[in-house]
MARNU-472060 format. One record per residue (C-alpha): residue number from 1; residue in three letters; x, y, z; chain. Coordinates in pm, whole numbers, plus 32768, in hexadecimal, padded with zeros to 4 digits. Example, Ala and Ser with C-alpha at 12.3 -4.5 7.8 and 13.67 -1.06 7.14 Angstrom:
// residues 2
+-----+------+------+------+------+-------+
|  nr | rest |   xx |   yy |   zz | kette |
+-----+------+------+------+------+-------+
|   1 |  ALA | 84CE | 7E3E | 830C |     A |
|   2 |  SER | 8557 | 7F96 | 82CA |     A |
+-----+------+------+------+------+-------+
END
This chain:
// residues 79
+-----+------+------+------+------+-------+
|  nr | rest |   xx |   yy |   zz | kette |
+-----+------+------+------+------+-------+
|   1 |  UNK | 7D1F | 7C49 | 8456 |     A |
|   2 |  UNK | 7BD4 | 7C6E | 8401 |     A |
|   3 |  UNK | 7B4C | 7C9F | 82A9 |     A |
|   4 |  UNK | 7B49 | 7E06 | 82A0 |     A |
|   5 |  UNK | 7CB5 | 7E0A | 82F5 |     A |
|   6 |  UNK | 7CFE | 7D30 | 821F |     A |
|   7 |  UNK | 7C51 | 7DEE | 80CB |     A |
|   8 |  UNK | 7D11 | 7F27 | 817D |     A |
|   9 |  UNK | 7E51 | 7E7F | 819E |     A |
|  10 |  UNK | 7E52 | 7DDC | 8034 |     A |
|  11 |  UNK | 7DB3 | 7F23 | 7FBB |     A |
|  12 |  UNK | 7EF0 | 7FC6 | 8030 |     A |
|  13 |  UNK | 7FEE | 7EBF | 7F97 |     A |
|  14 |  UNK | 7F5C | 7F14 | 7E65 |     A |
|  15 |  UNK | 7F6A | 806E | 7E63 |     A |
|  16 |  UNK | 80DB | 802D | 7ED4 |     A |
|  17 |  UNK | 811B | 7F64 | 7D99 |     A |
|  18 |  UNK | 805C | 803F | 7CB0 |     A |
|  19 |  UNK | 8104 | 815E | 7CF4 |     A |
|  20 |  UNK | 828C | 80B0 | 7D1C |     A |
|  21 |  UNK | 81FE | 8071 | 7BBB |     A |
|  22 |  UNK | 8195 | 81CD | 7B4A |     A |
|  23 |  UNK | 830A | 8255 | 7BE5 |     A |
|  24 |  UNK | 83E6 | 813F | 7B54 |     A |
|  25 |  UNK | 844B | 8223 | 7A38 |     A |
|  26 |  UNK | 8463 | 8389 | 7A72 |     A |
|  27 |  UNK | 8422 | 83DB | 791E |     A |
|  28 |  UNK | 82FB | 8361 | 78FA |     A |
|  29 |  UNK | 8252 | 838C | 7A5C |     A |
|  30 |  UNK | 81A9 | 84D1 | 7A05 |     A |
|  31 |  UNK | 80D2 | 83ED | 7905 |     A |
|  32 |  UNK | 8073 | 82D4 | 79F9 |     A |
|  33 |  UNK | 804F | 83A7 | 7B4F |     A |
|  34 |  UNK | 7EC8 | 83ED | 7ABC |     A |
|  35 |  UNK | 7EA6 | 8293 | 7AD3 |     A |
|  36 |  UNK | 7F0D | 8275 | 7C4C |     A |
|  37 |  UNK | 7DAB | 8323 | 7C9B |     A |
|  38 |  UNK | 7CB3 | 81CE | 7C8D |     A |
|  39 |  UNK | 7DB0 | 811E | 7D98 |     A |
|  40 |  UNK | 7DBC | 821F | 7E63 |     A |
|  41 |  UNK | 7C27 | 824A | 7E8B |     A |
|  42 |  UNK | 7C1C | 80F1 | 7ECC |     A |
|  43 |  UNK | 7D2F | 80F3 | 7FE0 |     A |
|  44 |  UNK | 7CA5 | 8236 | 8059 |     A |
|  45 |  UNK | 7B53 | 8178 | 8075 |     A |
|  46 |  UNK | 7BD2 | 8046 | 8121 |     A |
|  47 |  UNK | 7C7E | 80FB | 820A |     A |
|  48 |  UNK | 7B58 | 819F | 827B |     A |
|  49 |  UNK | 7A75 | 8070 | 826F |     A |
|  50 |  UNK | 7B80 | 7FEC | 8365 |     A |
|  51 |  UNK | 7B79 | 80F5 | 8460 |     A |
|  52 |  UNK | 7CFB | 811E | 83EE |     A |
|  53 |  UNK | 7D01 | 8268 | 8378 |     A |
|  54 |  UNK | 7E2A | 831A | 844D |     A |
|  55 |  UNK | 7E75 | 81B9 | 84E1 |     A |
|  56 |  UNK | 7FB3 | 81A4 | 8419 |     A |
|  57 |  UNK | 8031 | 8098 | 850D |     A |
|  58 |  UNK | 7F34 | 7FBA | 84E6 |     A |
|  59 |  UNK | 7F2B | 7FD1 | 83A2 |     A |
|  60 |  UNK | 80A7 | 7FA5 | 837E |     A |
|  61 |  UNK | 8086 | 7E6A | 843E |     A |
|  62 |  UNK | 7F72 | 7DD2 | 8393 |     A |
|  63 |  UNK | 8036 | 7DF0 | 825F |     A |
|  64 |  UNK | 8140 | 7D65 | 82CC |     A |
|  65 |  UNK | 8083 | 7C4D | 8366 |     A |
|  66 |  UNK | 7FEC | 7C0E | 81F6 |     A |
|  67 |  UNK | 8141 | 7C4C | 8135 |     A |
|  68 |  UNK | 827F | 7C27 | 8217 |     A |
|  69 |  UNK | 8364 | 7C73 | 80E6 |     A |
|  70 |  UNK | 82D8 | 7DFD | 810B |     A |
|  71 |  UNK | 8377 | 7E23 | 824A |     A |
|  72 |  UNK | 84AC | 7E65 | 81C3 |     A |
|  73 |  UNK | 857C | 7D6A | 82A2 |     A |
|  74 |  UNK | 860B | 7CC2 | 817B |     A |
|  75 |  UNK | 86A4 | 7E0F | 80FA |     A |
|  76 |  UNK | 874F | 7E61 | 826F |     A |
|  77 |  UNK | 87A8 | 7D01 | 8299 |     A |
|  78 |  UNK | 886D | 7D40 | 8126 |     A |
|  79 |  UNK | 87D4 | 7C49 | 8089 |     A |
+-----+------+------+------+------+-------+
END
């Protein structure tokens, strides 16, 4: 992973967590989903910097490469 991929793939995570964030309370969502904008023009520009833009599998991989807890194995595995 070079570091492009790796701002891309972290710039992703992020976005991820920002907006599990902004939806964690449906009540309030409408007010945080403005805030949602700065991470995603940051992942939007990593991606692009990365040549990942429409490479969803890459990208998918790289993140799971950084953060193995995203690939959702622990939830199938019912843990």
């Amino acid at each position: 992973m070079d570091n492009d991929e790796l701002a891309a793939a972290q710039a992703y995570v992020r976005l991820l967590e920002a907006t599990r964030a902004a939806l964690a309370d449906p009540d309030d969502a409408p007010v945080y989903l403005p805030l949602l904008t700065s991470p995603m023009r940051e992942a939007d520009h990593a991606l692009r910097s990365a040549g990942l833009t429409g490479n969803e599998d890459r990208l998918f991989a790289l993140v799971r490469a950084l953060q193995p807890s995203l690939s959702g194995s622990d939830r199938q595995a019912g843990r």
